[in-house]
C-alpha positions in Angstrom: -1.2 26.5 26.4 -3.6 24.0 24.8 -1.9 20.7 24.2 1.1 21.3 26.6 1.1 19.2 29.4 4.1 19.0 32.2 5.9 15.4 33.1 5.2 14.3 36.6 9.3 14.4 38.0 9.8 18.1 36.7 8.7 21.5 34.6 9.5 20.1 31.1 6.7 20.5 28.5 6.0 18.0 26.2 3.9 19.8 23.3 1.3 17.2 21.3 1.8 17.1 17.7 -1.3 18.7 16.0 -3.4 16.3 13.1 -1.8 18.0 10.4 1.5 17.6 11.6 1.2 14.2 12.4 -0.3 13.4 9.5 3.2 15.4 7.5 5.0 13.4 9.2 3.4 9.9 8.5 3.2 10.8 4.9 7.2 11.6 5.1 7.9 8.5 6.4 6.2 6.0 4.5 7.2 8.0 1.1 10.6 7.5 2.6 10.5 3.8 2.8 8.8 3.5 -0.5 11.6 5.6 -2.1 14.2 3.6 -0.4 12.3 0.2 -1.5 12.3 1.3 -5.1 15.8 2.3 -5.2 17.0 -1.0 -3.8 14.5 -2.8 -6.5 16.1 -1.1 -8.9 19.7 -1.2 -7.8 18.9 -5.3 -7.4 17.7 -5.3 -11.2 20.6 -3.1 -12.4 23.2 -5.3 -11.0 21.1 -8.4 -12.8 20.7 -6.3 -16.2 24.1 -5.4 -16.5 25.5 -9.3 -15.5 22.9 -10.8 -18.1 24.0 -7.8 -20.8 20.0 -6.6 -20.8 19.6 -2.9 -21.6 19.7 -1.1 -18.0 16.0 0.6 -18.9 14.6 -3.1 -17.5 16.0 -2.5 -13.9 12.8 0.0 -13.2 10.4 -2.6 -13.8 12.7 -4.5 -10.8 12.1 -1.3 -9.0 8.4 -1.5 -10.1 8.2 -4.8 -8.7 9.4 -4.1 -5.4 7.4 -1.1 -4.8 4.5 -3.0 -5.7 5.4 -5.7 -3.1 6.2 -3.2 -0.5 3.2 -1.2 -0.6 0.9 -4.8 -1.0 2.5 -6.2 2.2 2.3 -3.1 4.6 -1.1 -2.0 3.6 -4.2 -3.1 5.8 -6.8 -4.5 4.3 -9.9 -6.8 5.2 -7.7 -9.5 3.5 -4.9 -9.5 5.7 
């Protein structure tokens, strides 16, 4: 089939991904990271909201603030 191709010690097939899929998959992880960055932001700012006695609706903007950061720092750009 198109895309298969065999390894050199034995029959296995090792199938290439197609763009689409690839492209699923890149998407899923890097929405995973983000999700996971934003819920430690948030769980950070909770913690600090509840020891300070601020109303626990101010730990998103923590989460905010770390999804921000996250997606600045792993971006490419002609800055970096």
């Amino acid at each position: 089939m198109i895309g298969d191709q065999k390894t050199p010690g034995g029959n296995k097939v090792i199938r290439e991904r197609g763009f689409f899929a690839s492209l699923l998959i890149g998407l899923v992880r890097d929405l995973f990271k983000f999700v996971i960055a934003f819920a430690v932001g948030t769980g950070a700012s909770a913690i600090a909201c509840w020891y300070y006695g601020l109303p626990l609706a101010l730990s998103l903007i923590g989460g905010f603030i770390v999804l921000a950061l996250a997606l600045a720092l792993t971006t490419d750009s002609i800055f970096s």
